[in-house]
PDB file of N, CA, C and O in Angstrom, chain B, residues numbered from 101:
ATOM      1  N   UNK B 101     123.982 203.881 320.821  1.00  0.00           N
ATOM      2  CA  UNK B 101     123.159 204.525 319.809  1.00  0.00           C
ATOM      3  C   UNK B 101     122.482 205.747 320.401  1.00  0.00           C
ATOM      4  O   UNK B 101     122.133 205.651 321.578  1.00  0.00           O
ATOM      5  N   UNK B 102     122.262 206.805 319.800  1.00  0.00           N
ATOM      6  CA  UNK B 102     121.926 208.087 319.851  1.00  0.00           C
ATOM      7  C   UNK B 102     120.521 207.814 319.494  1.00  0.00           C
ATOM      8  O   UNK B 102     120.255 207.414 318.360  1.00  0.00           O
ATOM      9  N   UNK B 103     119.330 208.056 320.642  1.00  0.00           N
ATOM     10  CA  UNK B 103     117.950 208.634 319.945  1.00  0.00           C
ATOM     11  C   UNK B 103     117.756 209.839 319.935  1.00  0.00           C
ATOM     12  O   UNK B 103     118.244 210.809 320.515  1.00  0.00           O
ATOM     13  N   UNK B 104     116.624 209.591 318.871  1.00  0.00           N
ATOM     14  CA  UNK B 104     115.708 211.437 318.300  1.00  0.00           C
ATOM     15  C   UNK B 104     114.866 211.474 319.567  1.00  0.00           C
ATOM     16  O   UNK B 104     115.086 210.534 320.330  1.00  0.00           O
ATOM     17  N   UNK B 105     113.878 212.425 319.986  1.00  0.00           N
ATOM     18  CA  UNK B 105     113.266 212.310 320.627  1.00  0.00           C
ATOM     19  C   UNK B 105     112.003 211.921 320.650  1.00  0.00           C
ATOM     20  O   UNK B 105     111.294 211.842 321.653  1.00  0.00           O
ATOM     21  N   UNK B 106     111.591 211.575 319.103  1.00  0.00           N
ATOM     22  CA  UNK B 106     110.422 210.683 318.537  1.00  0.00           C
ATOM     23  C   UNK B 106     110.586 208.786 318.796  1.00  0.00           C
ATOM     24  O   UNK B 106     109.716 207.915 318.776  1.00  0.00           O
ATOM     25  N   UNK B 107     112.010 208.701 319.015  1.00  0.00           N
ATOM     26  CA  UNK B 107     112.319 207.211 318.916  1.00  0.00           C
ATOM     27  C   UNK B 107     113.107 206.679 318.168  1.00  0.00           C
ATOM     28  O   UNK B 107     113.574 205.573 318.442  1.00  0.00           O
ATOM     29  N   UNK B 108     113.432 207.344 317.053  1.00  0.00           N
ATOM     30  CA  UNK B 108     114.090 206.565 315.818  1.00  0.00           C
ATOM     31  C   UNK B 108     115.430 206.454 316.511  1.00  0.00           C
ATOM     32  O   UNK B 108     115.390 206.847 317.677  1.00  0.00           O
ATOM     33  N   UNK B 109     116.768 205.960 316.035  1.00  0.00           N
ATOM     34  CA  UNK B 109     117.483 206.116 315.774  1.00  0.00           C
ATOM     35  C   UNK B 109     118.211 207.504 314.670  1.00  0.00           C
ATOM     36  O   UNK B 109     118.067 207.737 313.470  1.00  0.00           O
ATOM     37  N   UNK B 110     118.940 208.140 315.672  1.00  0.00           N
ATOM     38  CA  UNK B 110     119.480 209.001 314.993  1.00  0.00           C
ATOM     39  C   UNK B 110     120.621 209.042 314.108  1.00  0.00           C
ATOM     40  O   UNK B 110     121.446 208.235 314.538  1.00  0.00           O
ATOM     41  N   UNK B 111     121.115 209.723 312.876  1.00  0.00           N
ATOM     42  CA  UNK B 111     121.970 209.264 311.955  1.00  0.00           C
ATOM     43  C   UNK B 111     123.011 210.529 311.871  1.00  0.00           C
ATOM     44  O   UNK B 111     122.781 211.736 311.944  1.00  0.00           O
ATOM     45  N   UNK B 112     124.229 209.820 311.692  1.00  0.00           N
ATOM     46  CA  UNK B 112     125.604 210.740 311.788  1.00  0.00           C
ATOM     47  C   UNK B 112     125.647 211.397 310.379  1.00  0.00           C
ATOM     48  O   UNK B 112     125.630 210.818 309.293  1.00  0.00           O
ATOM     49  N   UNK B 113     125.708 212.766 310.637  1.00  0.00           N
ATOM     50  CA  UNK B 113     125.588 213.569 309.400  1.00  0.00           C
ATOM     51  C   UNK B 113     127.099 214.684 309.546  1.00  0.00           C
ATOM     52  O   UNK B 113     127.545 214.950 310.663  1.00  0.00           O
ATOM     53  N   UNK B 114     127.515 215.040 308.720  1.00  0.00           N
ATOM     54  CA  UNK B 114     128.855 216.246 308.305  1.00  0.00           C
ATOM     55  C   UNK B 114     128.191 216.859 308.350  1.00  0.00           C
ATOM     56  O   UNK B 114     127.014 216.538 308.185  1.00  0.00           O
ATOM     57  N   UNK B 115     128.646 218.295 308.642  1.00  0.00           N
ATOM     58  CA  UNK B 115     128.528 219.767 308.525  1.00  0.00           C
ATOM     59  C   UNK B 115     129.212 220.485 307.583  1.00  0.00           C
ATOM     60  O   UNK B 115     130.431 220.529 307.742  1.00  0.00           O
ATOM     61  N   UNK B 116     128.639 221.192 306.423  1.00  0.00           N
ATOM     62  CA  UNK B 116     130.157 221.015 305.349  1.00  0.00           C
ATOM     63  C   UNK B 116     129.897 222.839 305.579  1.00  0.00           C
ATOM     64  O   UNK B 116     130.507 223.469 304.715  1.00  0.00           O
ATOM     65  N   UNK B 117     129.089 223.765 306.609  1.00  0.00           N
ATOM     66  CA  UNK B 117     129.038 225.016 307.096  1.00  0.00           C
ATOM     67  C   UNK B 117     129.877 225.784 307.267  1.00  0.00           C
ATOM     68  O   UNK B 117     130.673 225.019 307.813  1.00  0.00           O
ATOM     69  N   UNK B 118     130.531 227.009 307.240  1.00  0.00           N
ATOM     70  CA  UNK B 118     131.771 227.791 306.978  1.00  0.00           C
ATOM     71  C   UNK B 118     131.832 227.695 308.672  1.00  0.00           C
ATOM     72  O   UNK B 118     132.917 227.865 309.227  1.00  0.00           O
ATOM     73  N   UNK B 119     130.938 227.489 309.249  1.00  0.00           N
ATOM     74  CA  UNK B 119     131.446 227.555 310.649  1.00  0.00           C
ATOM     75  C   UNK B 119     131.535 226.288 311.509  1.00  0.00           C
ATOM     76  O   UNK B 119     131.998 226.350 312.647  1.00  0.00           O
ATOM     77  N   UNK B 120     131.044 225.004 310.912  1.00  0.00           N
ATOM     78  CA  UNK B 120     131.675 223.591 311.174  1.00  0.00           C
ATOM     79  C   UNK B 120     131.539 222.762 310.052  1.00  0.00           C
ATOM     80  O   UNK B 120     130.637 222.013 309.676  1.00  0.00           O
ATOM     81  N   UNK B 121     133.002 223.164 309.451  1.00  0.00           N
ATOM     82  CA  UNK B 121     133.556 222.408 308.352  1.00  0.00           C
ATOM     83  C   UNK B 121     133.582 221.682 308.491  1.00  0.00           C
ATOM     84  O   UNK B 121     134.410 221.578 309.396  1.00  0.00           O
ATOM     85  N   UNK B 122     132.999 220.146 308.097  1.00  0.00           N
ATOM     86  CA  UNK B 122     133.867 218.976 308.263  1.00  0.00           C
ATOM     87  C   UNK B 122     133.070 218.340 309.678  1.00  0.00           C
ATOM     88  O   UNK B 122     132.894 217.123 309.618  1.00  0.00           O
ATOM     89  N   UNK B 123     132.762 218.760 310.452  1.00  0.00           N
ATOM     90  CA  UNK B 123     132.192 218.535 311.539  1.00  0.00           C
ATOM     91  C   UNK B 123     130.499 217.676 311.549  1.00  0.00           C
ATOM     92  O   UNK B 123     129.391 218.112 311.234  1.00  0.00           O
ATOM     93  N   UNK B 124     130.888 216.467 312.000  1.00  0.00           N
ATOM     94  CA  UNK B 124     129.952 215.496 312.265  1.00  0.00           C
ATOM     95  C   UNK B 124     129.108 215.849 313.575  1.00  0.00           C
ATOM     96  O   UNK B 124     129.525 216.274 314.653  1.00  0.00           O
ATOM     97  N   UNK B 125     127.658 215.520 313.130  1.00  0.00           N
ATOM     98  CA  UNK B 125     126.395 215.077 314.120  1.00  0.00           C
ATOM     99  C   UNK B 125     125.375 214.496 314.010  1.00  0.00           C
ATOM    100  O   UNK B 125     124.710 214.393 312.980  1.00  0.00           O
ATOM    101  N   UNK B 126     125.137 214.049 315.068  1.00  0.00           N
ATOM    102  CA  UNK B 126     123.595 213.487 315.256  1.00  0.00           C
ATOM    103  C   UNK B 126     122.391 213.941 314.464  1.00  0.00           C
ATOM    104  O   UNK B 126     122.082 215.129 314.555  1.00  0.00           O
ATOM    105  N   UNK B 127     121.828 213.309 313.860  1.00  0.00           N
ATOM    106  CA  UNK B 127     120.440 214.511 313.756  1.00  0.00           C
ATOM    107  C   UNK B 127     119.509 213.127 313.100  1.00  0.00           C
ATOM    108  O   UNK B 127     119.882 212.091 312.550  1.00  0.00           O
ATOM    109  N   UNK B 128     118.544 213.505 313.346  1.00  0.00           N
ATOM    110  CA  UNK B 128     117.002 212.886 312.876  1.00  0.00           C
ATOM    111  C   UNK B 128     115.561 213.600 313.080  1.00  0.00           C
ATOM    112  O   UNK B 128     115.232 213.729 314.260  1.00  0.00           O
ATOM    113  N   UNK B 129     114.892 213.955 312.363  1.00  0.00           N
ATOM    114  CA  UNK B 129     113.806 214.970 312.922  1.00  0.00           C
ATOM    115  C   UNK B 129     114.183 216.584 313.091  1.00  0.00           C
ATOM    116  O   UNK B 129     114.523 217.487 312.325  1.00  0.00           O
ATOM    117  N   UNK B 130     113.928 216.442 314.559  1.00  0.00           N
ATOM    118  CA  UNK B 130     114.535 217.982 314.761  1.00  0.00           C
ATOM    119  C   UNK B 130     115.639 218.109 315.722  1.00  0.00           C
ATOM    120  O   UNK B 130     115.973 219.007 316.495  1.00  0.00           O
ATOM    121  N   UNK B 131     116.122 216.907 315.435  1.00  0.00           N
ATOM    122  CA  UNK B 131     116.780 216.771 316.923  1.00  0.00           C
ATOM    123  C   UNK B 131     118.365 216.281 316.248  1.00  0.00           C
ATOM    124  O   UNK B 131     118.604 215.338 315.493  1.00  0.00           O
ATOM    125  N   UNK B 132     119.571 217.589 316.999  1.00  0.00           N
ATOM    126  CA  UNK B 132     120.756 217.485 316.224  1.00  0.00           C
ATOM    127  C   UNK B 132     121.473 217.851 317.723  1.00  0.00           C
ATOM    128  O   UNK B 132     121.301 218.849 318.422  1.00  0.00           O
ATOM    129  N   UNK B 133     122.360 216.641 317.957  1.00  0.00           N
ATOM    130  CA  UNK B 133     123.710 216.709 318.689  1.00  0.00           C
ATOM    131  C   UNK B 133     124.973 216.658 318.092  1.00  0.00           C
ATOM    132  O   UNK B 133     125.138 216.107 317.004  1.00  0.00           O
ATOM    133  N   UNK B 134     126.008 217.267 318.810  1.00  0.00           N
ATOM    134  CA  UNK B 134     127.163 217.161 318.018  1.00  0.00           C
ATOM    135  C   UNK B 134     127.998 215.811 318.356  1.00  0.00           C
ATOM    136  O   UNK B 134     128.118 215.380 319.503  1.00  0.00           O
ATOM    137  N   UNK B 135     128.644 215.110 317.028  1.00  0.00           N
ATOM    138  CA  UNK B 135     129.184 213.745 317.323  1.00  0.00           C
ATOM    139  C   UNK B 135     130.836 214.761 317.804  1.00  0.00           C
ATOM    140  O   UNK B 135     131.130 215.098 318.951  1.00  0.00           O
ATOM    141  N   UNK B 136     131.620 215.032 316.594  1.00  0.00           N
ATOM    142  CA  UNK B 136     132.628 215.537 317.087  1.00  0.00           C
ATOM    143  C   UNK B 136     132.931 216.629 318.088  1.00  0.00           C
ATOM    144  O   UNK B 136     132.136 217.535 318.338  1.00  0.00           O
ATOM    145  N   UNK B 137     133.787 216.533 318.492  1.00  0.00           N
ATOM    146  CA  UNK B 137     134.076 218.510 319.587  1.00  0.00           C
ATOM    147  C   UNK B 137     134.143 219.599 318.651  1.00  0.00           C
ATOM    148  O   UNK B 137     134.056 219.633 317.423  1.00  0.00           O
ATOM    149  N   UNK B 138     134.220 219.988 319.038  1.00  0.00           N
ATOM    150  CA  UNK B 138     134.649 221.724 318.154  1.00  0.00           C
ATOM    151  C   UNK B 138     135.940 222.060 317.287  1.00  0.00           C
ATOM    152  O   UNK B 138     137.038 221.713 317.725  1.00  0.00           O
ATOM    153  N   UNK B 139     135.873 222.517 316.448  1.00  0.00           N
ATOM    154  CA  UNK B 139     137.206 222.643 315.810  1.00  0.00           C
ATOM    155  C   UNK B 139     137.763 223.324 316.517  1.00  0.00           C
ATOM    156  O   UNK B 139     137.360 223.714 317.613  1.00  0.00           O
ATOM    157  N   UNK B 140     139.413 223.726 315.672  1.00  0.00           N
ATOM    158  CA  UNK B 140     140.185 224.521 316.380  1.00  0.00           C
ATOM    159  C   UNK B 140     140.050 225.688 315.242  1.00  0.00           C
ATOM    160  O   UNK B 140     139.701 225.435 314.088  1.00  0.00           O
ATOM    161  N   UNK B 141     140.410 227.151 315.770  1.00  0.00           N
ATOM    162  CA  UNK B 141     139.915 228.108 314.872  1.00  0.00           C
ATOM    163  C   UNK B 141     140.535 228.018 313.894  1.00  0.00           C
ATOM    164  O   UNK B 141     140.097 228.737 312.995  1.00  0.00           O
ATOM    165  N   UNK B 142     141.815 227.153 313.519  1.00  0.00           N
ATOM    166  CA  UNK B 142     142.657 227.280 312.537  1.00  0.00           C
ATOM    167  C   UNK B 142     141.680 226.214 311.327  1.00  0.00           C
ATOM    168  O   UNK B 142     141.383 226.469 310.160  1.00  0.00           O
ATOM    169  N   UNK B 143     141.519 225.575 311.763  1.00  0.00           N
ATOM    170  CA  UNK B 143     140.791 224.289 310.899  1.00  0.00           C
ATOM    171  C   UNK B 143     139.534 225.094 310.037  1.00  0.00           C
ATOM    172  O   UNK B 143     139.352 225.054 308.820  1.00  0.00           O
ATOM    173  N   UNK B 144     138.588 225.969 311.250  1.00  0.00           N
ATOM    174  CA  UNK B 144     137.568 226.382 310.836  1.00  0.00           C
ATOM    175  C   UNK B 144     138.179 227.108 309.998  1.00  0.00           C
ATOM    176  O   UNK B 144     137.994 226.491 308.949  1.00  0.00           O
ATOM    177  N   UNK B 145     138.936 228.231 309.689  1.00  0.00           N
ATOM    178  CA  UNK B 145     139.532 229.003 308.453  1.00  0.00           C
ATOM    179  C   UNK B 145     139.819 228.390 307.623  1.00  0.00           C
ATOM    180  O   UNK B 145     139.524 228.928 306.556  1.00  0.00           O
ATOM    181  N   UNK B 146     140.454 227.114 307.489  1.00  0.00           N
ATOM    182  CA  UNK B 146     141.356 226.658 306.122  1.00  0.00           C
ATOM    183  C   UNK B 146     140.334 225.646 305.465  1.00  0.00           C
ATOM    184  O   UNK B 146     140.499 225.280 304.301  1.00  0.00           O
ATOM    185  N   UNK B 147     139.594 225.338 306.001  1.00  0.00           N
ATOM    186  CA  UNK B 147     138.743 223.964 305.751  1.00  0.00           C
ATOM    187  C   UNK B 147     137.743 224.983 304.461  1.00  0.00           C
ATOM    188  O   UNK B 147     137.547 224.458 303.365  1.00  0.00           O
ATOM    189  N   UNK B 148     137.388 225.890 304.641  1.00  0.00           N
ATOM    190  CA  UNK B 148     136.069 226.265 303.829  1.00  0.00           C
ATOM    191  C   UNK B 148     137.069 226.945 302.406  1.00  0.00           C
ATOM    192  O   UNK B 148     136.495 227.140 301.335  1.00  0.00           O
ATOM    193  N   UNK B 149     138.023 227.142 302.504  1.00  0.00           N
ATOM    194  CA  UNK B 149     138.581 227.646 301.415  1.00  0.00           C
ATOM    195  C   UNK B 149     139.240 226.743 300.721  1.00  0.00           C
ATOM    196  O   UNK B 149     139.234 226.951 299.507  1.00  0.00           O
ATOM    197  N   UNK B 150     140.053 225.405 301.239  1.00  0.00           N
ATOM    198  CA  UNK B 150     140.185 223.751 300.837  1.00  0.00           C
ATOM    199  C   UNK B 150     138.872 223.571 299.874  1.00  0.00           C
ATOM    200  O   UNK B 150     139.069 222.893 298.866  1.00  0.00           O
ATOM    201  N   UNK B 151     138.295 223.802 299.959  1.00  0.00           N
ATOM    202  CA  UNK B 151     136.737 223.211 299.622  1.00  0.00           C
ATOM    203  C   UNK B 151     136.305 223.540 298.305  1.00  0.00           C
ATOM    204  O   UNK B 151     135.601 223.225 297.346  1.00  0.00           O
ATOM    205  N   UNK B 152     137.119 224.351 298.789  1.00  0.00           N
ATOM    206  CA  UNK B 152     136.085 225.840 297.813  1.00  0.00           C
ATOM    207  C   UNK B 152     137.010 225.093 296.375  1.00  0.00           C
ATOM    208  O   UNK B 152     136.607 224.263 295.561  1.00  0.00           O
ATOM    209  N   UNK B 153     138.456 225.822 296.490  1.00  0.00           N
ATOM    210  CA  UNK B 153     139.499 224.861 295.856  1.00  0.00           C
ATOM    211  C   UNK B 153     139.449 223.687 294.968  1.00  0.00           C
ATOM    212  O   UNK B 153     139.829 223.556 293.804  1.00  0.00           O
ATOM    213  N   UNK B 154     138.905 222.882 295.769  1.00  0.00           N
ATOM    214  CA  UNK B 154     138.518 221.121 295.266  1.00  0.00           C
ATOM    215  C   UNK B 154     136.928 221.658 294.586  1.00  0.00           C
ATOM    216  O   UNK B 154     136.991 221.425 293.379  1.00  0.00           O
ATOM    217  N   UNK B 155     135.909 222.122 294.845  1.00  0.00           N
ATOM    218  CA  UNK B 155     135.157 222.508 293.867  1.00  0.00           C
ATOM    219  C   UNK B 155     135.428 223.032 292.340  1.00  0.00           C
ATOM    220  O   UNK B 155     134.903 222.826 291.246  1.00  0.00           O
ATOM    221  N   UNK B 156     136.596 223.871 292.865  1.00  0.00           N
ATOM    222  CA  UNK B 156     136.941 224.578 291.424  1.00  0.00           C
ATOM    223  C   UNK B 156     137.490 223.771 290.224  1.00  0.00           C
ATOM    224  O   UNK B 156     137.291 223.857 289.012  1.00  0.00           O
ATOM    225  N   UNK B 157     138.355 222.848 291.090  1.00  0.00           N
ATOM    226  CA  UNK B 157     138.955 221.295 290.520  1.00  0.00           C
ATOM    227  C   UNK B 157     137.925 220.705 289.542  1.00  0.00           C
ATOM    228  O   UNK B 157     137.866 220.723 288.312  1.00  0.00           O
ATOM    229  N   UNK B 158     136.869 220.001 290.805  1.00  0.00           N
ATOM    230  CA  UNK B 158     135.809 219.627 290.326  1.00  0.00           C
ATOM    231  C   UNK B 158     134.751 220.144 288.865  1.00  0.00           C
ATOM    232  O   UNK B 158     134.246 219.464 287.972  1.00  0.00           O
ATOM    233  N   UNK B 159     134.729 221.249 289.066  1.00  0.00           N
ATOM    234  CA  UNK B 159     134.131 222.055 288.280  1.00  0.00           C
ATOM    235  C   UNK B 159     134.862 221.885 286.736  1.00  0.00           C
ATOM    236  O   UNK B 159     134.234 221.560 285.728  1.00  0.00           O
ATOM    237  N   UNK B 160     136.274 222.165 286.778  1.00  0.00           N
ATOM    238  CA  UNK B 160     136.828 222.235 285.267  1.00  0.00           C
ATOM    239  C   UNK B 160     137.217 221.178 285.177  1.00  0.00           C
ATOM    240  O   UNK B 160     137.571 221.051 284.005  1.00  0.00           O
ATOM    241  N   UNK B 161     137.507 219.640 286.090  1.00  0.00           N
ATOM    242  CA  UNK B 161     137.048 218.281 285.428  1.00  0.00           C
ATOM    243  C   UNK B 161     136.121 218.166 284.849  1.00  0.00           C
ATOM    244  O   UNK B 161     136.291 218.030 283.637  1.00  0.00           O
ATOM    245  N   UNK B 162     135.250 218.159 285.160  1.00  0.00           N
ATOM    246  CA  UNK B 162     133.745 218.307 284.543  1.00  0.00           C
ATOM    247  C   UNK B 162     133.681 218.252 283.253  1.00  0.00           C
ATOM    248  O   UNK B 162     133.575 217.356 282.416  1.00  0.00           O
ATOM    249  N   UNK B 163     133.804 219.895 283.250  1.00  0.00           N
ATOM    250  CA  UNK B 163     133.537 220.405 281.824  1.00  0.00           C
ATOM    251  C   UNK B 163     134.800 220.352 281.210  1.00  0.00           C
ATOM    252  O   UNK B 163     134.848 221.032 280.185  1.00  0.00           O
ATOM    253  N   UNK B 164     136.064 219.636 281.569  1.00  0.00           N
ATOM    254  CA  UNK B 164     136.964 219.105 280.278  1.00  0.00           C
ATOM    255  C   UNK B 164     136.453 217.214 279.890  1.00  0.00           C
ATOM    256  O   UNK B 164     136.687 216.536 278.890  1.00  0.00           O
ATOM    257  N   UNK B 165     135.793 216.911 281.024  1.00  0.00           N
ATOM    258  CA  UNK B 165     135.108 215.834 280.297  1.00  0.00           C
ATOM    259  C   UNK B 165     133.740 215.723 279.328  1.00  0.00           C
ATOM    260  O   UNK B 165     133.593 215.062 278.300  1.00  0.00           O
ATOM    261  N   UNK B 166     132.695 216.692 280.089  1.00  0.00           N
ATOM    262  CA  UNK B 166     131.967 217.281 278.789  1.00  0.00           C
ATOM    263  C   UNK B 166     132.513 217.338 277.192  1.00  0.00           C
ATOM    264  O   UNK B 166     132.087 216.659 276.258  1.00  0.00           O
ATOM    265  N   UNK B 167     133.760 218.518 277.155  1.00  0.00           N
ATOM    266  CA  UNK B 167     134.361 219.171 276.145  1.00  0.00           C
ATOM    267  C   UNK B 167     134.999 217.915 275.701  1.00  0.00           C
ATOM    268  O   UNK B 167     135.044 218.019 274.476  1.00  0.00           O
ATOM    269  N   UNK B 168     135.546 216.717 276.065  1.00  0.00           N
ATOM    270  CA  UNK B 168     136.250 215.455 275.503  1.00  0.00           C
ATOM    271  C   UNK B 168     134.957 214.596 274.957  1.00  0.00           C
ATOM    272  O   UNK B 168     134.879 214.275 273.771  1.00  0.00           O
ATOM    273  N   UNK B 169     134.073 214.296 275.803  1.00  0.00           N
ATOM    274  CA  UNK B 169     132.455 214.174 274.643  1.00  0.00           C
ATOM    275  C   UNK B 169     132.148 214.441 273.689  1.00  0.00           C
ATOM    276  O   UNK B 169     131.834 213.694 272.762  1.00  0.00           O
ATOM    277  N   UNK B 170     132.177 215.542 273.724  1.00  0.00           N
ATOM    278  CA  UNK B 170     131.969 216.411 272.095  1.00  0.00           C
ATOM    279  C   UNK B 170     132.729 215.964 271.250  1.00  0.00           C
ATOM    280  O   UNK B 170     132.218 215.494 270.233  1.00  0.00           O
ATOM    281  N   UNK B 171     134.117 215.963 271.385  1.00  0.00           N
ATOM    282  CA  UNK B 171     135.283 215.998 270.418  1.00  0.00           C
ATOM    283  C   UNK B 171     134.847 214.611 270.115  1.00  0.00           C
ATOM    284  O   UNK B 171     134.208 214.427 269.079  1.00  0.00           O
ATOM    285  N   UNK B 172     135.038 213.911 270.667  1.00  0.00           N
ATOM    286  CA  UNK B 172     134.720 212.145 270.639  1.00  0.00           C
ATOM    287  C   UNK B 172     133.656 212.001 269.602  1.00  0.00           C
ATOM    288  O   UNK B 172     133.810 211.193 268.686  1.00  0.00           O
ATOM    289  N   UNK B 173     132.652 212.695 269.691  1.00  0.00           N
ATOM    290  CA  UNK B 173     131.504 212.648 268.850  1.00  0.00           C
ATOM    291  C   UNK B 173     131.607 213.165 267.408  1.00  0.00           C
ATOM    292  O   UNK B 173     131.188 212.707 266.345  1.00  0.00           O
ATOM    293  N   UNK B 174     132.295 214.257 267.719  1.00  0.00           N
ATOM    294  CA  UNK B 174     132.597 214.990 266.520  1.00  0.00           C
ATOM    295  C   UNK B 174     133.849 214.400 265.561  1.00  0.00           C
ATOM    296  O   UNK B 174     134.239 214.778 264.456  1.00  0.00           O
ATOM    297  N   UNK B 175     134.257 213.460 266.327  1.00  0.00           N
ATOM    298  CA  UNK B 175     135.792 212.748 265.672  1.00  0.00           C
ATOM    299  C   UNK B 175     134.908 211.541 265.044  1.00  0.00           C
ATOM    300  O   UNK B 175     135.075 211.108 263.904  1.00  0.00           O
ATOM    301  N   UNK B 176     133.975 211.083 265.935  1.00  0.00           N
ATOM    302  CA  UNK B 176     133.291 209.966 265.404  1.00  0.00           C
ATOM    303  C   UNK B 176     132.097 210.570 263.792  1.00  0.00           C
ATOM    304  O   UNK B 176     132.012 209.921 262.749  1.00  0.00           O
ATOM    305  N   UNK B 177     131.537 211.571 264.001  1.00  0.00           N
ATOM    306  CA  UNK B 177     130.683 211.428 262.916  1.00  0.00           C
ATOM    307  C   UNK B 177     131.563 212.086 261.846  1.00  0.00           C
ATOM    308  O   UNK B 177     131.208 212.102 260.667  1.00  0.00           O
ATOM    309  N   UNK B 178     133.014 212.771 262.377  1.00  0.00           N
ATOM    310  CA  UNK B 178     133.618 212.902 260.600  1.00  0.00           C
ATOM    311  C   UNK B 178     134.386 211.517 260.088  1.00  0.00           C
ATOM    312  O   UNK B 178     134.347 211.341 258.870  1.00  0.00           O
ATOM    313  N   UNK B 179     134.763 210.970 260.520  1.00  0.00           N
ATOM    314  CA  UNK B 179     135.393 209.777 260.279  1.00  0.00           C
ATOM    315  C   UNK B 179     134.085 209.220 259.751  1.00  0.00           C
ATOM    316  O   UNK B 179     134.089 209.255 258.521  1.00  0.00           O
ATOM    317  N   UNK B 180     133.151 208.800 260.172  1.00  0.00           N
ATOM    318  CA  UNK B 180     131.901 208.058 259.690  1.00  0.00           C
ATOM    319  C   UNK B 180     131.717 208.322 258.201  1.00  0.00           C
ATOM    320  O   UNK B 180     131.860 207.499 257.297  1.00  0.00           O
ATOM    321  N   UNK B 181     131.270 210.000 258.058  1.00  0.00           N
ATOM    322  CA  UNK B 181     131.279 210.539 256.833  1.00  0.00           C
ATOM    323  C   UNK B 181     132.196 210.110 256.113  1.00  0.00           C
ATOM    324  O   UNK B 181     131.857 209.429 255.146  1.00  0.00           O
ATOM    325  N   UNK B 182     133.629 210.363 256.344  1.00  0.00           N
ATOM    326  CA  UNK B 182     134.938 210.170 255.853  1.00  0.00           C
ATOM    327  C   UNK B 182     134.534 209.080 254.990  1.00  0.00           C
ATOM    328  O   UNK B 182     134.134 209.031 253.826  1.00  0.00           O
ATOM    329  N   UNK B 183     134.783 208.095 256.024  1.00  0.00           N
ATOM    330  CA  UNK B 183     134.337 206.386 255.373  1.00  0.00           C
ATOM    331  C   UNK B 183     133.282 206.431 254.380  1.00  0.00           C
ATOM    332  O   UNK B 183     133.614 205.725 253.428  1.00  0.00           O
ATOM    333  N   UNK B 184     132.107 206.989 254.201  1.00  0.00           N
ATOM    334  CA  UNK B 184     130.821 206.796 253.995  1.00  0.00           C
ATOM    335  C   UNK B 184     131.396 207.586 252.275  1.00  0.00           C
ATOM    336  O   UNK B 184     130.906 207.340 251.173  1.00  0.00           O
ATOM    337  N   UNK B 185     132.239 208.285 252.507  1.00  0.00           N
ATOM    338  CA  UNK B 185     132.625 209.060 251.380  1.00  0.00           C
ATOM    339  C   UNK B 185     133.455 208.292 250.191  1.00  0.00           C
ATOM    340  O   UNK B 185     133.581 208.682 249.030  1.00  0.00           O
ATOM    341  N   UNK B 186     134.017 207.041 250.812  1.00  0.00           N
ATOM    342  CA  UNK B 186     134.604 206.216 250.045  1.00  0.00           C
ATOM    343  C   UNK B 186     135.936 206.193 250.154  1.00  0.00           C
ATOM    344  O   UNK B 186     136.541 205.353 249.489  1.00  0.00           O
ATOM    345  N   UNK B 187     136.893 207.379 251.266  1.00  0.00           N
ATOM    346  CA  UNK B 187     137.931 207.140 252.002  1.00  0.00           C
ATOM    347  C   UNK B 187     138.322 206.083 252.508  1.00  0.00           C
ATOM    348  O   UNK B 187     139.350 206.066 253.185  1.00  0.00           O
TER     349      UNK B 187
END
């Protein structure tokens, strides 16, 4: 186990930083060691633009599940009406 220099136990944290992507360390307080080694420069390039990528993913999942909400709702209160209308 890794201590802070207050005492605690220190906790393994990612680096999700354009300059250690992906890259795990120590840290608690003020106090940050590195768990993994260093990338290789190739990793550090491809890793932050991967990312970026899967955000963009992320992003228009999202809001096509938002936009499937709506419809859902909007399918539900015309049908309701529909019915209510004597359809």
């Amino acid at each position: 186990m890794v201590q802070c220099w207050c005492g605690q136990t220190a906790v393994v944290l990612t680096s999700w930083t354009n300059r250690n992507p992906g890259r795990r360390f120590y840290g608690y307080c003020d106090f940050i060691d590195w768990y993994d080694p260093p990338m290789c420069a190739r990793s550090v390039s491809i890793i932050p633009g991967l990312l970026r990528a899967r955000n963009a993913i992320q992003a228009t999942l999202d809001d096509t599940r938002r936009e499937a909400a709506k419809m859902k709702k909007y399918l539900i209160l015309t049908v309701g009406n529909r019915v209510g209308d004597g359809f």
